[in-house]
C-alpha positions in Angstrom: 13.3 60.4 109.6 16.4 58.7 110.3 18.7 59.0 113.4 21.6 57.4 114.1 22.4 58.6 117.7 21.7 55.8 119.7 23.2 53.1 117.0 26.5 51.2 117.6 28.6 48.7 115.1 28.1 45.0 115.6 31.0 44.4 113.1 33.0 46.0 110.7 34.9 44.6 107.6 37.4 46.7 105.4 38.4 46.0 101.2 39.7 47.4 98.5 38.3 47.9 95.0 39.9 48.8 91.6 38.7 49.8 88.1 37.9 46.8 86.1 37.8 49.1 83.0 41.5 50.1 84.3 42.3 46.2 84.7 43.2 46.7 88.8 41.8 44.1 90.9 40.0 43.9 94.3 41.5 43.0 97.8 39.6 41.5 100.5 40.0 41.2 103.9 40.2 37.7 105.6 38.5 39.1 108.4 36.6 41.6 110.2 37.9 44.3 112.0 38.5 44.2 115.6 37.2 47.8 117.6 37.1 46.5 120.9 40.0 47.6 122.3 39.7 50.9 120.9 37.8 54.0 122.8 38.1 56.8 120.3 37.5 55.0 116.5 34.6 54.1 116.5 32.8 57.4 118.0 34.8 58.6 114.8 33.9 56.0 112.0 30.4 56.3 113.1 30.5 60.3 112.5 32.4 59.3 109.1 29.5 56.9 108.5 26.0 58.2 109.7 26.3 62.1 110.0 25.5 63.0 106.5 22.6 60.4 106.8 20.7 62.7 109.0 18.9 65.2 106.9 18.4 62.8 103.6 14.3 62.4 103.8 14.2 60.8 100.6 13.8 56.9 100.8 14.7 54.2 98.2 13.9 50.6 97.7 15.8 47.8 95.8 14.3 46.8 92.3 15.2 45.0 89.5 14.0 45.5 85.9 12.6 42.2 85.4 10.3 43.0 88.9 12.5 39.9 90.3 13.9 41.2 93.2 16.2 38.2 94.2 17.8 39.3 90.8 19.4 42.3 92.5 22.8 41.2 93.9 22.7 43.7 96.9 19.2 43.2 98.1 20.0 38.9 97.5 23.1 39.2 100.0 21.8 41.7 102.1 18.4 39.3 102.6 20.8 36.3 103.0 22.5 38.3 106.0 19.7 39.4 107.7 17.9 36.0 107.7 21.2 34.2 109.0 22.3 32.1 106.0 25.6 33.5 105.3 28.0 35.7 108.2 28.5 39.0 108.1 32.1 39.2 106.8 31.1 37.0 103.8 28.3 39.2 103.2 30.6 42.2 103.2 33.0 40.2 100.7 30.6 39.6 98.3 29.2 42.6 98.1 32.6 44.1 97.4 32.8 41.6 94.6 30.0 43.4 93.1 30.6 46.5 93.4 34.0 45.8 91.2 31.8 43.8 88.6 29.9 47.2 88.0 33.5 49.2 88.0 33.9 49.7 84.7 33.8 53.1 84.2 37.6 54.1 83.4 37.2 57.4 85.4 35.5 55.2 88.5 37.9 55.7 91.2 39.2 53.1 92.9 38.8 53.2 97.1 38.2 51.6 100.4 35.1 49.6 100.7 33.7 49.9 104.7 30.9 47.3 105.3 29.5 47.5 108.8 26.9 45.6 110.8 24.6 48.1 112.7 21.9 48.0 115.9 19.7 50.1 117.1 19.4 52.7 114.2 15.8 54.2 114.3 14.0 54.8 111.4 10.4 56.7 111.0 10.3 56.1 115.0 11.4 52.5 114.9 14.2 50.5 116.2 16.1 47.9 113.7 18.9 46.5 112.5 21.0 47.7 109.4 24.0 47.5 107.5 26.1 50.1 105.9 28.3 50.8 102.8 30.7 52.8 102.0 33.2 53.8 99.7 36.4 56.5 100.2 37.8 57.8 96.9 39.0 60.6 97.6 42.1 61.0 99.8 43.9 64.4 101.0 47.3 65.1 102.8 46.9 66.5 106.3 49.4 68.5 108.5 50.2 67.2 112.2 51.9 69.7 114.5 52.9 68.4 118.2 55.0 69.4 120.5 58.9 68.8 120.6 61.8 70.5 123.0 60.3 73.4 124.2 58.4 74.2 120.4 57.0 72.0 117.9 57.3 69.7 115.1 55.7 69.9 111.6 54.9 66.0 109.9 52.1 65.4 107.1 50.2 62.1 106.4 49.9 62.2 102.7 46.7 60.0 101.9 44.6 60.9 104.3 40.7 60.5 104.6 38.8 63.4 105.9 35.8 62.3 107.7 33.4 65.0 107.4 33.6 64.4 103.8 31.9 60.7 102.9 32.1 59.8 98.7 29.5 56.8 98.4 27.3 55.3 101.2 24.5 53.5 101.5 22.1 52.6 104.7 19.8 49.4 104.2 17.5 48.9 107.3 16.6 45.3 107.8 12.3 46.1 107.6 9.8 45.7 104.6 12.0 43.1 103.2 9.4 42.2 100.3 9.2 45.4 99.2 13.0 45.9 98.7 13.8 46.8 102.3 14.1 50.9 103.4 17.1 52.3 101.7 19.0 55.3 102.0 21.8 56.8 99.7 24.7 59.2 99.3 26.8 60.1 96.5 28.8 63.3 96.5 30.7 62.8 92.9 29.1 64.8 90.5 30.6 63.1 87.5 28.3 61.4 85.1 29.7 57.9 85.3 29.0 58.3 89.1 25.4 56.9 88.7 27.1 53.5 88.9 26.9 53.1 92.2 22.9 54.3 92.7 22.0 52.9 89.5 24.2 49.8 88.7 25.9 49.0 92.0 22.8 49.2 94.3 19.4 49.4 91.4 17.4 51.7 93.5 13.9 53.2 92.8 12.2 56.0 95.0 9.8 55.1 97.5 6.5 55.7 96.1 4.9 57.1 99.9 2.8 60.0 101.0 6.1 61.9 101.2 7.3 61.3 97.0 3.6 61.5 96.0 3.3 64.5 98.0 6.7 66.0 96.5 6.5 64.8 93.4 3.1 66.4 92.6 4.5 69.7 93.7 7.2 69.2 91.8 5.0 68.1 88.4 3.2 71.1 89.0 5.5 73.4 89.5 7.1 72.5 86.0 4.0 72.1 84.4 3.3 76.0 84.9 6.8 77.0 84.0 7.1 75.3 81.0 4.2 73.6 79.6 1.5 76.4 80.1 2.9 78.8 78.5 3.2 76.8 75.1 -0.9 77.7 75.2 -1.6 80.5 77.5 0.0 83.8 77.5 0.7 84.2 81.2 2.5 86.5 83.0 4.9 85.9 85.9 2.3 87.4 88.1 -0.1 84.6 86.8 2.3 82.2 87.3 3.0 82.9 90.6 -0.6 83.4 91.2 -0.7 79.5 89.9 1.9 78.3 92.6 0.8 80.2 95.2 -2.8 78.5 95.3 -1.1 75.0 94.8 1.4 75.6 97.9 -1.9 77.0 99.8 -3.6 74.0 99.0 -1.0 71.3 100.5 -0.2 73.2 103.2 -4.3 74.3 104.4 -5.3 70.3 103.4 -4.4 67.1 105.3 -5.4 64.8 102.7 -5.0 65.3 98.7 -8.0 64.7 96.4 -7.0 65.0 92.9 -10.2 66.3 91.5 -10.6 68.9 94.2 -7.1 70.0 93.0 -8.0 70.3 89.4 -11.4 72.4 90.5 -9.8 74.4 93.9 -6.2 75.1 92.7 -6.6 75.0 88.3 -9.7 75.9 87.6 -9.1 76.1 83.8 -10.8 73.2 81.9 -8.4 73.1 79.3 -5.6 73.5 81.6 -6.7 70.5 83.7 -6.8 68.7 80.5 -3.2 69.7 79.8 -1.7 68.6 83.4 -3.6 65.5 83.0 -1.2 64.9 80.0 1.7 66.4 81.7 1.3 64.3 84.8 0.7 60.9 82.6 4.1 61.5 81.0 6.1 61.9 84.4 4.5 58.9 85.4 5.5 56.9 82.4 8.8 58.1 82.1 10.0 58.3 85.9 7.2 54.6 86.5 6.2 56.7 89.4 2.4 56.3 89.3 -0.3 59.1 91.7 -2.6 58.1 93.5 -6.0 60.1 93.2 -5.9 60.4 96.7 -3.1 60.6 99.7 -2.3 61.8 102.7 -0.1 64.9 102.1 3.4 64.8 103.7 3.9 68.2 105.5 7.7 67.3 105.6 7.5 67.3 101.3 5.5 70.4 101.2 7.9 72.1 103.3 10.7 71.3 101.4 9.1 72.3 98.0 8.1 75.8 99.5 11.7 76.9 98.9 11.6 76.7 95.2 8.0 77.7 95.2 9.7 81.5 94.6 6.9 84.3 94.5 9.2 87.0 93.3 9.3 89.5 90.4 12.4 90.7 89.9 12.8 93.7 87.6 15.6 95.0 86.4 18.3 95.0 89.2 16.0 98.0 91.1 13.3 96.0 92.4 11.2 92.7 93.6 7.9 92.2 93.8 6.9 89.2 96.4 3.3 88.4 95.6 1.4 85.9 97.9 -2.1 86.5 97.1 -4.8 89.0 95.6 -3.5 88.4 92.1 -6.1 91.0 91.4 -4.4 93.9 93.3 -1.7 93.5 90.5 -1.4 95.1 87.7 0.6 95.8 84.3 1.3 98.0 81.7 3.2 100.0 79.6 4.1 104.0 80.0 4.5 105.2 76.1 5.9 108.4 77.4 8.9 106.7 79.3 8.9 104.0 77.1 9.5 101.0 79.8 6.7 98.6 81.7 5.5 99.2 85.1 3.3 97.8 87.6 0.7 99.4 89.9 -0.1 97.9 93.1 -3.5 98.1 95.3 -3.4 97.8 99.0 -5.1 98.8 102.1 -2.4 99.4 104.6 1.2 100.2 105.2 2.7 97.7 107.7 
């Protein structure tokens, strides 16, 4: 987890960047900027900054396609400024630069470009050093009423930026700086030529821990009996949820996962094993996200994959069935006479 609470700026450093696509041009600061004097902004830029940082659990690391991590302009400056060789306000320029090199979108937006040095930010229960990013691109108008003679006075601010609302940001912690450092992202623009800034700006890959193996398994299974099963089985929803039900029971009873005791406990099915086996191979070439036969399971993970693990039957708009367990006390048919499907349900008492 990542908390920000206790953290403060060691610096701060403010540009501009345009569309390339759009031919507008970037503007950079000659220096940083000076908080010192100021009680109130930087309580505020560091709610603007860090609050939406607090419930991401996902984790990233800096790659490059050719496996030459120097090759990735963000992790090569940001490894330059952690290790001394260039200032922070240089560090914050040249990023900036590159973030306009990857602009070229013509619906990019062009924005403010907040660089800030960082102490005492605590990640997974340790203390380091970070640095932020962070792009505006959206600006509002905002009303101001104060007082005036004995009633008030009405005034706007026409671009405005409203800090519970952060575009772009990124947090890189300075630890595990040969694996591509701990990295953690925002993007709130929905628009396809948005992945620029996760995908061309920064080039981040997931952390492959206990907490993506754990979710990502749940994930690949949980797709695997929606979709894939039923291309050779005939299951029922029942079965299906049946299916999930003993996956989610087996993360969440286990400390540890094994895969072959998964394939025996949770699918029994040889022919279905032999199916996931297939399913799982082509997540892992596709997303280069390769399981481990065995890992600690992440009870974070499996918590937040129990949300979509949904064990409802919803009929009609009159009823749902919420099954979680004895798959055997279920049952289906058809009522000729009335012409529509029921199900019967076993049980042993009325709570």
């Amino acid at each position: 987890m990542f908390f920000h609470q206790d953290a403060s700026f060691k610096h701060i450093s403010i540009h501009h960047v345009g569309n390339k696509a759009n031919d507008e041009f970037y503007i950079l600061s000659e220096s940083p900027l000076d908080l010192s004097g100021d009680e109130v902004l930087p309580d505020l830029l560091m709610q603007y900054f860090m609050k939406p940082f607090g419930k991401l659990t996902e984790v990233y690391r800096f790659y490059h396609p050719n496996e030459e991590l120097e090759l990735n302009e963000v992790y090569y400056f940001s490894k330059q400024y952690f290790s001394g060789e260039i200032d922070f306000h240089t560090y914050s320029q040249q990023v900036t630069k590159h973030l306009y090199e990857v602009s070229d979108h013509p619906k990019i937006k062009s924005g403010e470009v907040y660089v800030v040095a960082l102490k005492d930010v605590q990640m997974e229960g340790e203390e380091h050093n970070a640095v932020g990013i962070f792009k505006s691109e959206n600006k509002e108008a905002y009303l101001k009423v104060y007082p005036q003679q004995g009633g008030f006075q009405l005034n706007y601010e026409q671009e405005a930026i409203n800090i519970n609302k952060l575009d772009k940001g990124v947090v890189i912690i300075n630890t595990e700086e040969e694996e591509g450092y701990k990295v953690l992202v925002i993007d709130q623009t929905n628009q396809s030529e948005a992945v620029y800034w996760k995908d061309n700006f920064l080039q981040l890959r997931t952390r492959n821990d206990a907490y993506q193996q754990t979710g990502n398994l749940l994930k690949v299974y949980k797709k695997f009996v929606d979709e894939k099963l039923d291309e050779v089985f005939e299951l029922e929803t029942a079965d299906k949820i049946e299916l999930l039900n003993r996956s989610m029971n087996y993360f969440k009873s286990k400390e540890t996962f094994d895969n072959a005791e998964f394939e025996e406990e949770v699918i029994g099915n040889p022919q279905a094993i032999s199916l996931f086996k297939d399913f799982k191979e082509n997540f892992e070439e596709e997303y280069d996200m390769p399981f481990q036969a065995n890992f600690d399971i992440a009870a974070p993970a499996v918590k937040k994959m129990a949300s979509s693990y949904k064990s409802v039957i919803k009929l009609d708009k009159n009823f749902h069935i919420y099954v979680h367990g004895k798959r055997e006390y279920l049952e289906k048919g058809y009522d000729e006479e009335k012409g529509l499907n029921y199900y019967k349900l076993y049980y042993e008492n009325e709570s």
